[in-house]
N, C-alpha and C positions, 0 to 999 in steps of 0.2 A: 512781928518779932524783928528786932533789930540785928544787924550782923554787927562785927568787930569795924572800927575804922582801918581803911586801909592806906597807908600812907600820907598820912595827916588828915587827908578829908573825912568828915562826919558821917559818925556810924549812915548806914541805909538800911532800908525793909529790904527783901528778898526782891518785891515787884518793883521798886525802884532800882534796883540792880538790874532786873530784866528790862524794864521802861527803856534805862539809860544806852543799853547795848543795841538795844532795837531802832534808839533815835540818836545814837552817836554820829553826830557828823562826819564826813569824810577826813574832813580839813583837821577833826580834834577837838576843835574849837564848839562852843556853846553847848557842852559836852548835856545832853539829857532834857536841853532846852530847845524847842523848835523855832529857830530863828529866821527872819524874814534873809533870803539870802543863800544862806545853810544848803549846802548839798548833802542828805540824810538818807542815811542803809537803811533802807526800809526792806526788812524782810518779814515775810510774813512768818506765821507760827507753822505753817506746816513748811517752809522751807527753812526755816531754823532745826526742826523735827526732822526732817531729814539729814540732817549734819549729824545728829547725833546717834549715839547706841543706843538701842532701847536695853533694859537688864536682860530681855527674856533671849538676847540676842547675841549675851553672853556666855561662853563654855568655858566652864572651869573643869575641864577636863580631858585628856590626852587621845579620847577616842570619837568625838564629835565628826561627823562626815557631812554634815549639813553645810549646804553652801550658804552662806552670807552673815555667818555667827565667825565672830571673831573669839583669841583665844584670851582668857582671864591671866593676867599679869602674873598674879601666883604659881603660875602654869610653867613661867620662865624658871622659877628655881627648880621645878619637876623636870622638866628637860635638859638644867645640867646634870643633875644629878643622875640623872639615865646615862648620860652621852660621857660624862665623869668612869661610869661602872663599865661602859663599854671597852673590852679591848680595841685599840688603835689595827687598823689592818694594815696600818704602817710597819706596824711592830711583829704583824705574822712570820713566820719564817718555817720553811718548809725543809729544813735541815739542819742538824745540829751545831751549833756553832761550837767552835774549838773553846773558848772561856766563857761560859754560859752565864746569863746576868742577870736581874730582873724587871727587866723590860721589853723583852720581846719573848712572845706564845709560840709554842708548837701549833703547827693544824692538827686536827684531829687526826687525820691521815695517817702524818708524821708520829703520832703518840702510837697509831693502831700498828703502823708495820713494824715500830721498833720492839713492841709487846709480841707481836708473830712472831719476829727472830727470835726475844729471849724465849720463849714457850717452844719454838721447834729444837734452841739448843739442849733445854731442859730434856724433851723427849727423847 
């Protein structure tokens, strides 16, 4: 199967894509062609294999504890969206402010002692 040409050069097969990257010259030059001369990255398949992720090595999900899985990109708009919902503990505030806004939380503390005084004035 052929892919799309990319930047003017002529479409490729997938194994000519890999071929080309596996005997790319240093220099750039003789680019997929092994030339007398040529200083060529030759790497093998299993040290190419290790550069890469395998899928199964993938978590697309916020509770993975396994070491050496990395986390799925998707994962990033999940973690705003948490860290979005979270109140700022910048913005706590452990006493009533005189012009109260909305941006900054009571602690819960502060919400329990000020309901004990309305409740014992009631009593």
């Amino acid at each position: 199967m052929a892919d799309s040409a990319i930047n003017g050069h002529d479409p490729v097969t997938t194994w000519d894509w890999a071929r080309n990257f596996l005997t790319q010259a240093a220099s750039g030059a003789e680019s997929g062609v092994i030339g007398a001369g040529a200083k060529h990255r030759w790497m093998s398949l299993d040290a190419l294999r290790a550069l890469l992720v395998e899928i199964e090595n993938i978590a697309n999900n916020l509770t993975t504890t396994i070491p050496g899985k990395v986390l799925d990109a998707r994962q990033g708009k999940a973690l705003s969206d948490a860290i979005a919902l979270r109140e700022l503990l910048a913005n706590k505030v452990s006493a009533f402010q005189s012009e109260p806004d909305d941006t900054h939380y009571p602690t819960e503390k502060l919400v329990k002692d000020a309901l004990d005084l309305l409740t014992s004035r009631i009593d």
